[in-house]
N, C-alpha and C positions, 0 to 999 in steps of 0.2 A: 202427632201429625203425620200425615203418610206422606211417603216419598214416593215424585212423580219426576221422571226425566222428560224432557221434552225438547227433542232435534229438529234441525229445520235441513230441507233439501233445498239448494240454493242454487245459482248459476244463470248463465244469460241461455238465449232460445235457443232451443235444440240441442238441450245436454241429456234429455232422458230422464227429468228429474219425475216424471206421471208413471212411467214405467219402471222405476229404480224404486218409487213408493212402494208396489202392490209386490214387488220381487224381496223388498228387506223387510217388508210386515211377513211374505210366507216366509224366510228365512229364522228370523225372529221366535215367530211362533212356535217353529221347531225344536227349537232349544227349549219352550216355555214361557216365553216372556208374555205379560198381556200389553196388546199393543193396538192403541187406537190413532188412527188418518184422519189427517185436516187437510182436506183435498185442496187444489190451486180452485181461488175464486174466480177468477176471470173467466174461464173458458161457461161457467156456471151462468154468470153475470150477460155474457152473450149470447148463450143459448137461448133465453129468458127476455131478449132485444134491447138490450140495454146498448143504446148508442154509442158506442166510443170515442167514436168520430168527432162528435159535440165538446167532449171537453174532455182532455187529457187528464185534467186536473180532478173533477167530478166523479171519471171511473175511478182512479185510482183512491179516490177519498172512496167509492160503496166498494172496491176490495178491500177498504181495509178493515171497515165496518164489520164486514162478511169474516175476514180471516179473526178478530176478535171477536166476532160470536160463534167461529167455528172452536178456536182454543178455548173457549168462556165452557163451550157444550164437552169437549174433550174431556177437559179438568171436572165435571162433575161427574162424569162417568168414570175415571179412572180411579184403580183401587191404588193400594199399597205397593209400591216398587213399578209400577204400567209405565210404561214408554209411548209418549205420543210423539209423533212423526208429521210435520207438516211439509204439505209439497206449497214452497213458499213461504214466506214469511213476511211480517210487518215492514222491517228494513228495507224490503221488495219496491218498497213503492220508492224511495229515495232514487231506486235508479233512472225512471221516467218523469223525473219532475226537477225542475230547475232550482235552485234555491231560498229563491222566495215564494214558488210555491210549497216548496217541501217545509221551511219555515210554518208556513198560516196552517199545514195540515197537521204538523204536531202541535199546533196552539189549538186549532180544532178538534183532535183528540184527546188535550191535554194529556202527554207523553213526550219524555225527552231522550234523546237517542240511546239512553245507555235501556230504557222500558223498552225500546223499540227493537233494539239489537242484543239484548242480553236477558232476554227473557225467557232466551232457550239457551240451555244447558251446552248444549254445540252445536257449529254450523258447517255442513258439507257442500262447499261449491263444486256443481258439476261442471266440468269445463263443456263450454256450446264445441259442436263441430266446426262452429266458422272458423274456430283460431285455430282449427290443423286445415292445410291445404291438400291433404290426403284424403280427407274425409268428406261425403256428400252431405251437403247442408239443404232440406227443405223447409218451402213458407209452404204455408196451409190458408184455411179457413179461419183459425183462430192467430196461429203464427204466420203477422204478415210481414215481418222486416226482413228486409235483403241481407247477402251475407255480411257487408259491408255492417248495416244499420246491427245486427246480430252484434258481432263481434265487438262493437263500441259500448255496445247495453253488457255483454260479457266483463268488458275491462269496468263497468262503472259499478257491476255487481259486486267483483272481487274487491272494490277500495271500500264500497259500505258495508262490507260486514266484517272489516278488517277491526280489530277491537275485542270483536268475539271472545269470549275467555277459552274455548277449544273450537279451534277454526283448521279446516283442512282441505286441502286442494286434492280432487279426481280426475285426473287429466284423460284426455280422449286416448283410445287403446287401438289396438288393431280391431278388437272384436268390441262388441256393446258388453258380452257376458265377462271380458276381463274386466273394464271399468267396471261393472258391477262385482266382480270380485273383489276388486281392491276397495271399492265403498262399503262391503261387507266386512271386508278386513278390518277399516277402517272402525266402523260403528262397533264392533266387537269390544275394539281394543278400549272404546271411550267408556262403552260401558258396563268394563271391566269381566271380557268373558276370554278366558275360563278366569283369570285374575284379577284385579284391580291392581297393574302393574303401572309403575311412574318409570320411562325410563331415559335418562337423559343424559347430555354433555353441555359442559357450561366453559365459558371461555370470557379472560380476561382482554378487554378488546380497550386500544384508544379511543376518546370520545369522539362520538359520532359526528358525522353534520347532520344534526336535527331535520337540518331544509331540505339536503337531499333525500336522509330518510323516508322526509313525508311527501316527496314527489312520486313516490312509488304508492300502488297500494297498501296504506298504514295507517296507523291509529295511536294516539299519542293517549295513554290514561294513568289518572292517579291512583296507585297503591300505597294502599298502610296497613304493615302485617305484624299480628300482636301475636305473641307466643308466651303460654298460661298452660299451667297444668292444675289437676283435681285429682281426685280418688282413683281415676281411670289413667292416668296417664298426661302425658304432655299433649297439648296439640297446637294447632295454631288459628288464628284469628282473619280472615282480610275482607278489608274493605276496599270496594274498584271500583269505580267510576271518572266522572267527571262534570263540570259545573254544577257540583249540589248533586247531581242523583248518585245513585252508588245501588250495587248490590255487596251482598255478605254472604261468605263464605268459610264453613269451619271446615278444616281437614285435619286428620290424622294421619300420620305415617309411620311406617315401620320397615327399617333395614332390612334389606336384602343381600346388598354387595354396594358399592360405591357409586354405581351409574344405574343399580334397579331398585324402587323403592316400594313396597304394597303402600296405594295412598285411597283413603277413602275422604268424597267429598259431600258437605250436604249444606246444600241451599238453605240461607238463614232470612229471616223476614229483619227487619231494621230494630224492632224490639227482643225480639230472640237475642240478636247479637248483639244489645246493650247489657241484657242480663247476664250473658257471659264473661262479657268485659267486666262484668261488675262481681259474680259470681266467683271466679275462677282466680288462680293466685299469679299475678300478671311477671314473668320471666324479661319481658321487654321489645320493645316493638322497633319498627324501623319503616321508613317514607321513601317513596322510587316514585321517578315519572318512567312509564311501560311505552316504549312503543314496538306496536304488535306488526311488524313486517312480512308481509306476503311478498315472496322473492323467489322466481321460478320454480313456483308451484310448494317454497319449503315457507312454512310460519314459524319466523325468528320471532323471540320475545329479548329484547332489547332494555336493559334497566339502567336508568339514569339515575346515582345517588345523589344527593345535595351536598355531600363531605368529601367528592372527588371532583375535582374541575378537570382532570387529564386522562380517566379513565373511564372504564365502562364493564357492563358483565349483561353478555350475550347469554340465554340459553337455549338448546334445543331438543323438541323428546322425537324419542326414536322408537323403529318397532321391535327392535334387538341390542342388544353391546356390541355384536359384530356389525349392526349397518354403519357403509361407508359415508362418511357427511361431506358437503362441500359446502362451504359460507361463500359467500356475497365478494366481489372481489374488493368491493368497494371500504369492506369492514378491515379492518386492521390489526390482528390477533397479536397481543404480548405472550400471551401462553393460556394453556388450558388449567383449568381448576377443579375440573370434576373432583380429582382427589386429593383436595386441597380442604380441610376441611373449615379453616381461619375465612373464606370466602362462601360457605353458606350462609344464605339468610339468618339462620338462627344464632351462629358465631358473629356475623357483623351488627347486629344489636346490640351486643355487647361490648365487641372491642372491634377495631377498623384497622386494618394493617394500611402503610403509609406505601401512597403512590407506587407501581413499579412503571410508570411511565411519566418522564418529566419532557416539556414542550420548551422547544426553546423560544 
């Protein structure tokens, strides 16, 4: 089966995400990558007189039509290892629609949030101009919300694609070519150029307040991660999701140093990764509820075990071992575990070291 990556450009009005397409497909291509664009459908949609005005609900249902026959047309064209790039994505529509319509439109699509928001491999919000007061923010002919109206579609962008299994915030720059620098940066590092580097810090934190957590842009999901090896080596197994949908995902890793790991990941269909489970000699799994926190502009992944009531393990990737990290103030560090090796996933399947934080 060939492998196909496919990123979304995300953000509220006036991040650049039309002009940050056609700049990271010529980037891309330079390196070699083949790289096919799932243009934004609305601007298409009104070109074409499609009423907006008549029904909020209506346009957003033919973008979404449009955006699944734009990726349906991508995915047949794309060969082995191609990279498709949409400006926009499904989850797009959650931000303009209230909850009972956003409800009837995934009954009408038949698709449930995890099809709708993890069907791309990573999502890059662009921060809109409106949320820097340095920055000039225009409405156009196609973008007509105020800055005001802007910046509230920005903040609702960032809570629905919060989940994401590699989600990353591009915050507005002095210049347009830095933010695009950094989004450059940014896609490189996801997919894996010049390396397929993992590099992270994890930290042993008291348990959270769930409620404030998820007053913040977050996303609460279940993980269940199996760790099996075969002829080839060990690897490991997860399933993510939530209420019944799930995706699967097999990864491999291989030491580097303690905080850098080479990790390769690859998209598994739900029968694939039965046959693995079934196939492979199973070393032993382990159950977290994940919530995926967006917290000025940094995606904390936050893991909650079922066998600690008084603790927690934070982790976060980085672009180096020297970048400096700052947590949340609201989070409460017992101490860091990067090099602790009793506090990897694949050590806590096995054996569970007992509380180091007791509540009174």
């Amino acid at each position: 089966m060939k492998k196909v990556t496919k990123i979304v450009l995300t953000g509220g009005p006036s991040g650049g995400k039309t002009h940050a397409l056609k700049a990271l497909r010529e980037e891309l291509e330079k390196l070699g990558l083949d790289v096919i664009c799932v243009t934004e459908s609305a601007e298409g949609l009104i070109s074409e007189g499609f009423d907006r005005s008549r029904s909020v609900y209506e346009f957003q249902k033919e973008i979404a039509l449009c955006q699944l026959a734009g990726e349906l047309e991508a995915e047949k064209r794309a060969k082995d290892n191609s990279v498709i790039i949409c400006d926009r994505g499904l989850m797009d529509c959650r931000v303009y629609l209230d909850d009972e319509e956003f409800e009837r439109l995934k009954k009408e699509l038949g698709l449930t949030d995890i099809e709708l928001r993890d069907r791309y491999d990573a999502a890059f919000h662009l921060d809109s101009t409106s949320s820097d007061t340095q920055s000039e923010y225009h409405s156009g002919n196609v973008r007509t919300e105020t800055r005001e109206q802007a910046e509230l579609l920005n903040e609702k962008s960032l809570r629905a694609w919060c989940g994401n299994p590699h989600y990353r915030f591009i915050p507005v720059k002095s210049t347009f070519e830095k933010k695009l620098e950094l989004l450059l940066k940014e896609v490189k590092a996801f997919l894996g150029i010049p390396k397929p580097l993992e590099i992270e810090r994890k930290f042993l934190i008291e348990y959270p307040d769930t409620n404030k957590l998820l007053s913040f842009p977050c996303c609460k999901v279940k993980v269940e991660q199996t760790y099996l090896f075969d002829a080839n080596g060990r690897y490991r197994l997860r399933k993510r999701g939530e209420n019944g949908s799930f995706i699967y995902i097999k990864t491999v890793k291989r030491k580097i140093s303690e905080t850098v790991r080479e990790e390769i990941e690859q998209r598994l269909s739900e029968s694939e990764y039965n046959e693995l489970m079934k196939s492979g000699n199973k070393i032993g799994s382990i159950k977290k509820d994940r919530y995926c926190l967006m917290y000025g502009g940094v995606y904390y992944e936050i893991d909650v075990f079922p066998f600690w009531k008084n603790q927690a393990y934070l982790e976060i990737e980085l672009h180096s071992e020297e970048e400096r990290i700052e947590l949340p103030e609201f989070i409460k560090v017992i101490r860091e575990v990067t090099y602790d090796p009793g506090y990897k996933n694949y050590a806590l399947c096995m054996k569970i070291p007992e509380e180091d934080c007791k509540k009174l």
